[in-house]
Structure formats: structure tokens, C-alpha cells
C-alpha positions in Angstrom: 8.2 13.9 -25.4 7.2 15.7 -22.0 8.2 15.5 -19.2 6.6 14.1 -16.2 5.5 16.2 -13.7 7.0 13.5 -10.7 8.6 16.3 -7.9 7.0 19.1 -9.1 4.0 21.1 -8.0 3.0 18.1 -6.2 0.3 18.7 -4.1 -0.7 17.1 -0.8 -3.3 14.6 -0.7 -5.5 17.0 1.5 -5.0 18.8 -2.2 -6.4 16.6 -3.9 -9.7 16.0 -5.7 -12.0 13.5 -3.8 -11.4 11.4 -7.4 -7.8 12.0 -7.2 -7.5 11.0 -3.6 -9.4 7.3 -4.7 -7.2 7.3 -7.4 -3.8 7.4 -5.3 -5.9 5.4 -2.3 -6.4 2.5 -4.8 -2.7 3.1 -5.8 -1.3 2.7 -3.0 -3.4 -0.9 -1.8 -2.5 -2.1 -4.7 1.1 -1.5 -3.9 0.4 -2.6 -0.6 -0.5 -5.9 -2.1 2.5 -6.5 -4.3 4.8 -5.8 -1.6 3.1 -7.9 0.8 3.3 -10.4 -1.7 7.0 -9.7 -2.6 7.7 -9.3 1.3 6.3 -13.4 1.7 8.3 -15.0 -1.0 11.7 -13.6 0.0 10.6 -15.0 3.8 10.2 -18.2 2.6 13.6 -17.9 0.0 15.4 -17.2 3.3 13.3 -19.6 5.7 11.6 -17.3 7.6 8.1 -18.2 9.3 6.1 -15.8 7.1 3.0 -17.3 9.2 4.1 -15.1 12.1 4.2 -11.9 9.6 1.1 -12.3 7.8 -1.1 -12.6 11.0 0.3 -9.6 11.9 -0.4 -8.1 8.9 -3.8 -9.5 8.9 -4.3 -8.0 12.3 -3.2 -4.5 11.3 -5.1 -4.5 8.1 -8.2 -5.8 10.0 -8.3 -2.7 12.4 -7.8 -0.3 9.5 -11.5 -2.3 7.6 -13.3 -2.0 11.1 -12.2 1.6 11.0 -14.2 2.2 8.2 -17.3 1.0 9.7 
């Protein structure tokens, strides 16, 4: 079995290709997503108001989308 190449010769995402660099950018929203998700439910297990969190959230997500316009 080989090895995986996680640590080494990793290159910077300036390094990348521009299909490597959607690759890791789609990555990483989705990971966003999960944790976001994960980050809610343990608010409400320890009776938080996840309202608060998710317009803030919202708000920073929002500026990133009209940043692409």
C-alpha cells in the first residue's frame, strides 16, 4: 500500500493548479458546511441561542458572496 503524501511536498495554494485550487476551495465549503452544522447542534445540546451565531455567520458569509461580485 502507499503512502499518502499528507505533510510532504505540500505545496501552497498560490502553487496550485487553477483545478487544484477549486478542488481544495470546494473542499474546504464543504467542510465549512459540516462544521457549521456540527457547531449548531452542540449549541442547542448545551442550550445556547444558536440564532445569535448563525446571523453572524450569515452576515460574514454574505460579505464574502458580495465579494465575488
Amino acid at each position: 500500500m502507499k503512502k499518502g503524501t499528507h505533510g510532504i511536498d505540500e505545496k501552497t495554494f498560490e502553487g496550485l493548479t487553477y483545478a487544484d485550487q477549486a478542488k481544495s476551495l470546494n473542499a474546504q465549503i464543504q467542510i465549512i458546511e459540516k462544521a457549521l452544522k456540527a457547531h449548531f447542534r452542540k449549541g442547542e445540546i448545551e442550550s445556547k441561542d444558536i440564532n445569535i451565531s448563525k446571523v453572524k455567520y450569515k452576515l460574514q458569509l454574505s460579505k464574502i458572496v458580495d465579494s465575488l461580485q
